[in-house]
N, C-alpha and C positions, 0 to 999 in steps of 0.2 A: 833590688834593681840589678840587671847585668850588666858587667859592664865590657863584654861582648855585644854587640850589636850582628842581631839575626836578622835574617831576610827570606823569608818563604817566598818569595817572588824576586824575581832577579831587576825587574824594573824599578824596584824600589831604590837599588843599590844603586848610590850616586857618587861620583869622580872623586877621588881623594890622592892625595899625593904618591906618588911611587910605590903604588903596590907592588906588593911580595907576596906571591900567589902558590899557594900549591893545589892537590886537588885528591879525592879518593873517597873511597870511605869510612875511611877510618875506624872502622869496629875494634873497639876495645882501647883503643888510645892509648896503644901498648907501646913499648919502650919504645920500638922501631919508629912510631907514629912520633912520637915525642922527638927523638932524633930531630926527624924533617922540620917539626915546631919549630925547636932549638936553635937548626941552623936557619929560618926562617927572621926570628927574631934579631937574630946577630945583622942579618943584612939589612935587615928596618931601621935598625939603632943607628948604621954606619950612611946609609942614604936617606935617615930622617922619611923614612915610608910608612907603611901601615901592612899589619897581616891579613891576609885574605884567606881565608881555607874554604873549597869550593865542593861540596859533598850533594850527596843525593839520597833521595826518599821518594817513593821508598828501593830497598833495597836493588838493587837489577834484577835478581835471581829472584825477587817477588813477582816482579814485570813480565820478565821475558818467559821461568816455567812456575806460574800460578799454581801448579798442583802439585809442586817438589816442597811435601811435610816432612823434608830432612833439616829444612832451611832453619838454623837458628841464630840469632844474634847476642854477641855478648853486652851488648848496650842497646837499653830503650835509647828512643828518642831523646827524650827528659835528661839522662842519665851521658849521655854523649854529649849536647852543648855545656852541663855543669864539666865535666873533663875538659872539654875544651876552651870553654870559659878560666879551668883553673891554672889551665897551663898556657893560658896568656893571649890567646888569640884577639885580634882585634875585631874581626869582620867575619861572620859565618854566615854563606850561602848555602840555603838547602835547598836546592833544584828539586824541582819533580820531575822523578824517573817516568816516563812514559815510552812505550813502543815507537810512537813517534820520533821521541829522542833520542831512541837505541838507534835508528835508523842516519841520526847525520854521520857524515863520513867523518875522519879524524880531521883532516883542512878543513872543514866545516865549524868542526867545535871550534877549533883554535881560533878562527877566526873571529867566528860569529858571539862567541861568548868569552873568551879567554882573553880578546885585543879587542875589538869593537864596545862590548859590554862591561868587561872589569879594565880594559885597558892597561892588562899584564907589563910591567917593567920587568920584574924577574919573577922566573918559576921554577919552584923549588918542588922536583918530585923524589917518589922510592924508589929502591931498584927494580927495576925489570915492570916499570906502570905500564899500561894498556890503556887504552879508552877509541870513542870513535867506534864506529858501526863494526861488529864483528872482533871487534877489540885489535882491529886493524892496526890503531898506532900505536909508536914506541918511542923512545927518548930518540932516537936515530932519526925519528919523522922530526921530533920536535929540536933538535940540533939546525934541521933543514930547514923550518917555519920560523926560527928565531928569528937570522936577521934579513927573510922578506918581511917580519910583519912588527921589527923593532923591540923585541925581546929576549933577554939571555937567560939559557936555561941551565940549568944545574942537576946533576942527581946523586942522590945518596946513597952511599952503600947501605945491605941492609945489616940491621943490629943483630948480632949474633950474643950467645952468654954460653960460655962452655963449650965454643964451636959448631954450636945450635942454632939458626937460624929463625928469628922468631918470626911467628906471621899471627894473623887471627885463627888461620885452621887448628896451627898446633894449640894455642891455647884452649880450643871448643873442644880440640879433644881431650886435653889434662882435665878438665873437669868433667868431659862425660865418662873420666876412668874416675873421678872422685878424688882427682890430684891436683888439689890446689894450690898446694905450697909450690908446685911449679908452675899454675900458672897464673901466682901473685909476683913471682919474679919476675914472669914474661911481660907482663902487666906492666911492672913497676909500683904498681896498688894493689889494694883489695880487690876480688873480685865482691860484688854486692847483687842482692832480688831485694826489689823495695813491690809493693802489695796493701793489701788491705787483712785488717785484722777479723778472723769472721766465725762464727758460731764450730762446736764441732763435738764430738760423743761427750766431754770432759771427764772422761776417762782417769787421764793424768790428774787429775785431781786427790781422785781417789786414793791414792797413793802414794799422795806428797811430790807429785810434780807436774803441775799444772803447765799446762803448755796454751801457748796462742796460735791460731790455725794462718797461715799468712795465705790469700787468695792474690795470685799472680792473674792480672788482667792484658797481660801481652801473648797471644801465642807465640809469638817468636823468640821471645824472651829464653836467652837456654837455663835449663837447670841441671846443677851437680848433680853426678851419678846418686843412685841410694845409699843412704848411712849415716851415721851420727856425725853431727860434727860440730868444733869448739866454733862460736863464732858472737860478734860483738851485735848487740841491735841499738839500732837509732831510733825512738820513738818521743816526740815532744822535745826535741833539740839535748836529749840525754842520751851518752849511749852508755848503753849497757851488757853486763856480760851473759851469757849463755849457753845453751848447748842445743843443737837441732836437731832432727832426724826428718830426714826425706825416704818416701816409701810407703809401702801398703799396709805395714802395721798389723805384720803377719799374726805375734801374739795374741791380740782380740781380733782377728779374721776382718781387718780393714779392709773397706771397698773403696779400691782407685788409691791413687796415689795420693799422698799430701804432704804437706811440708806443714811443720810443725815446730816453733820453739818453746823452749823451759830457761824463763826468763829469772837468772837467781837473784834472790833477796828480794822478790820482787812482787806485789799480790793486789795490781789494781785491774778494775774491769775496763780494758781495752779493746772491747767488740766493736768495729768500724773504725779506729783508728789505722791510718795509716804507719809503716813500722820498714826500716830498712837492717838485712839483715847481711854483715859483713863477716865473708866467710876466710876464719887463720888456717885452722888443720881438721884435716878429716881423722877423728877418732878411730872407729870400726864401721866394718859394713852391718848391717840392716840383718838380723837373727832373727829366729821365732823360738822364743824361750816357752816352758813348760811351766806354762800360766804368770800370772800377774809376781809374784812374793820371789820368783826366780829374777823376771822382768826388773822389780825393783833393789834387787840387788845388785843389777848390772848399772840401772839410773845413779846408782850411789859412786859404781866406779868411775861412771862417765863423765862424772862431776867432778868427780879427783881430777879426773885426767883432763879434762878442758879448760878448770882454773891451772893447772898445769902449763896449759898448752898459749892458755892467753896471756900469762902473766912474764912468758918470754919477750 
């Protein structure tokens, strides 16, 4: 049971005391996001309110250019209300983004869904937010809309770490370089791809390292660049340790990409099981070895070096 209360539909959502609102979309529910949480919660505690986090789906960038297959997401769906569930939120609206709704003005949202609808007490946004038609408003509009429409706003600086400014872009791209120890920091967590378990050459077998094939059923869902790497898997409320490789699986002339783990100490038949795979360090990039007996002398190092890697 969660104990977030979701709302696919905003009319569901009904009057509760002193809301404490903020709004975005939070992909990846990275430090900076958590920030906004944090000081969110602290005003709920002190005016006895409740949190409100007010997101949308799908994406805008799915809405507005339907045909940009650059678009990737660091959180499903699924995967974004448990973060948000974990880090405390009370109340999550997920709007649907529609063209229609790209279209209200910035005093239109405010009005009509921010005070009218959730009946805003205070909002708490990030630095430098947008929203409204054209991404027209800004904390300067909304300074302006407070006290005609009986609400104080607040903004947060953004989180920086090492004078690095974190956002969702930079982390999409520390993993499409296959750098994830940076952007498990930016995070604050794991990055994780949860999938289903599914048939595949069983190759690995052969050879003393059976791997399980994970089918990712999100196109938007991003995945880490190509290469091995240490990482932990969740399957049947156990997790366990590992080692992966993403890629085409150059040494037997693979066709298409796949993601693949070699789950240790580990030998049960998990075809269609579902399995979450959380990613600590990228090992090496992705080689084409001079057949199998080469192949598996490097499987023997990568295992060194992942119980290595995991056991920090």
């Amino acid at each position: 049971m969660l104990s977030v209360k979701v709302y696919t539909n905003i009319e569901d959502f009904k009057s509760i005391p002193n809301p404490v609102v903020t709004t975005g979309t939070f992909d990846g529910v990275h430090l900076g996001h958590q920030k906004i949480i944090s000081r969110l919660k602290e005003i709920a505690k002190v005016e006895n309110g409740e949190t409100v986090l007010l997101t949308f789906y799908p994406h805008p960038r799915m809405v507005l250019f339907p045909d940009d297959n650059e678009l990737k997401m660091l959180n499903t769906q699924k995967e974004k209300i448990a973060l948000l569930e974990q880090y405390g939120i009370d109340h999550l609206i997920i709007y649907p983004f529609t063209k229609e709704f790209s279209r209200l003005t910035s005093v239109e949202f405010v009005r009509n869904i921010l005070v009218n609808t959730i009946q805003t007490k205070r909002l708490v946004i990030g630095y430098n937010h947008h929203f409204g038609r054209n991404r027209e408003g800004s904390f300067e509009h909304l300074k302006e809309y407070g006290p005609l429409y009986g609400f104080d706003v607040e903004e947060i600086p953004a989180k920086d770490i090492d004078s690095i400014e974190i956002s969702s872009t930079k982390i999409r791209n520390a993993l499409l370089s296959g750098d994830v120890k940076i952007a498990n920091s930016y995070l604050g967590h794991n990055f994780s791809i949860s999938g289903k378990v599914i048939g595949g050459k069983k190759l690995g077998r052969t050879i003393g390292y059976p791997t399980a094939n994970i089918d990712i059923n999100d196109k938007y869902k991003i995945i880490p660049a190509d290469g091995v790497y240490a990482v932990n898997v969740i399957h049947d409320g156990k997790i366990l340790e590992g080692m992966l490789n993403i890629g085409n699986n150059p040494t037997v002339e693979g066709k298409g990409r796949s993601i693949e783990v070699n789950i240790f100490n580990f030998d049960k038949e998990i075809y269609g099981d579902d399995a979450t795979i959380i990613f600590i360090e990228r090992l090496r990039d992705e080689v084409k070895f001079n057949g199998l007996e080469q192949l598996k002398e490097q499987l023997a190092k990568d295992k060194v070096n992942a119980i290595q890697a995991l056991s920090k």
